[in-house]
C-alpha positions as CSV (number, residue, x, y, z in Angstrom):
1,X,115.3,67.4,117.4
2,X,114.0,68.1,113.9
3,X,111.5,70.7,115.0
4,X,114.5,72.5,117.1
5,X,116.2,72.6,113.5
6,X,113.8,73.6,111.4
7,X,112.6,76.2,114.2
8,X,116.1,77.9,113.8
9,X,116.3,78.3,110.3
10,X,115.4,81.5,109.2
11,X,112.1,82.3,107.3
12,X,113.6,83.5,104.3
13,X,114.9,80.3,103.8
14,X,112.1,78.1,104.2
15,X,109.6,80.3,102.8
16,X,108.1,79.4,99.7
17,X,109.2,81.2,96.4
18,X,106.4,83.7,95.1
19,X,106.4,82.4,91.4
20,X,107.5,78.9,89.9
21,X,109.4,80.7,87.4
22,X,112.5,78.6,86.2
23,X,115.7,81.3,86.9
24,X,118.4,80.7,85.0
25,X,120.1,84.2,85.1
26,X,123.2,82.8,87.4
27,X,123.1,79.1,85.9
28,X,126.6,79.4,84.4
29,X,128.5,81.2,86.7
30,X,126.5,78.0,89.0
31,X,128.2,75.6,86.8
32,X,131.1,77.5,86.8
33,X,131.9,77.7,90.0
34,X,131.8,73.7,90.2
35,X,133.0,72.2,87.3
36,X,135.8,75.4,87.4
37,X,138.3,73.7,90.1
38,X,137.1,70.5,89.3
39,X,138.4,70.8,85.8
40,X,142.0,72.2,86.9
41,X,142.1,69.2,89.1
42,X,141.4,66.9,86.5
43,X,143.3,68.3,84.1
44,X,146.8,69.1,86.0
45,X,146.5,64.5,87.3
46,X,146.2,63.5,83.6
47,X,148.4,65.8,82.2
48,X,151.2,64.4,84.7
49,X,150.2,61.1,83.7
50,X,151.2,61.7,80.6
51,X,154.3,63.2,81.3
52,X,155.6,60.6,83.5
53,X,154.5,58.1,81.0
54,X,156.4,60.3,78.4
55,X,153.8,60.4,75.9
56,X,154.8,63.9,74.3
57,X,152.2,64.2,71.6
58,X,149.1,63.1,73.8
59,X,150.1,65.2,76.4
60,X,150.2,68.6,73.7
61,X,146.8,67.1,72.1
62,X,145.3,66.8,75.4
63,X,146.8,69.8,76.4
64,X,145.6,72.1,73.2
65,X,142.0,70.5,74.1
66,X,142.3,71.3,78.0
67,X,142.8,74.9,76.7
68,X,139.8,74.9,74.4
69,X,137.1,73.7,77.0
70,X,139.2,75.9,79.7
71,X,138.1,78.7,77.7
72,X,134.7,77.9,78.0
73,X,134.3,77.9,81.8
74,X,136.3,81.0,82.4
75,X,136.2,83.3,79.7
76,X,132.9,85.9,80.8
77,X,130.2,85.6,78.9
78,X,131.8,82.8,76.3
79,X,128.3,80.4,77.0
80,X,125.9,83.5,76.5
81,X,128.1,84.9,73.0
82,X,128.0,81.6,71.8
83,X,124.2,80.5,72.1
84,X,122.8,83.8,70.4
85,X,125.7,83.3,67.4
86,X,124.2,79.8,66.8
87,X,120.6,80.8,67.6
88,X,121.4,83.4,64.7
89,X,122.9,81.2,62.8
90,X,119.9,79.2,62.9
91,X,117.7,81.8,62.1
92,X,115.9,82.1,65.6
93,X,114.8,85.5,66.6
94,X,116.5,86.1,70.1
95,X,115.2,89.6,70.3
């Protein structure tokens, strides 16, 4: 049954890659596209915890923070604009 399988996946797939070069071009929209939704999820149950629970001032803390990291996972190029400003910062050479 395995051989059946593996016979009808496509070569492309199975062949092996031509270099071991690490590729990290499309590693945040990758993480992006995970933690995205699961982050809205996360953050639309505890916020109505806390509004059921009528905590008012956690929920606008936890709410000013949701925006913060929000703005991080869908705000284009956020991750790549902030590594060189702290790579510059640091005095690196990202040329």
């Amino acid at each position: 049954m395995l051989h059946h399988i593996m016979a009808s996946i496509p070569h492309e797939i199975l062949a092996a890659p031509e270099n071991d070069e690490l590729k990290t071009d499309q590693l945040a929209d990758w993480l992006r596209q995970i933690f995205g939704p699961l982050f809205l999820v996360i953050v639309s149950i505890v916020a109505i915890f806390f509004l059921f629970t009528r905590e008012i001032t956690r929920f606008v803390q936890f709410i000013v923070l949701a925006i913060g990291i929000g703005v991080v996972f869908y705000v284009p190029n956020i991750i790549e604009t902030t590594a060189k400003a702290i790579a510059k910062a640091l005095g690196v050479d990202i040329t």
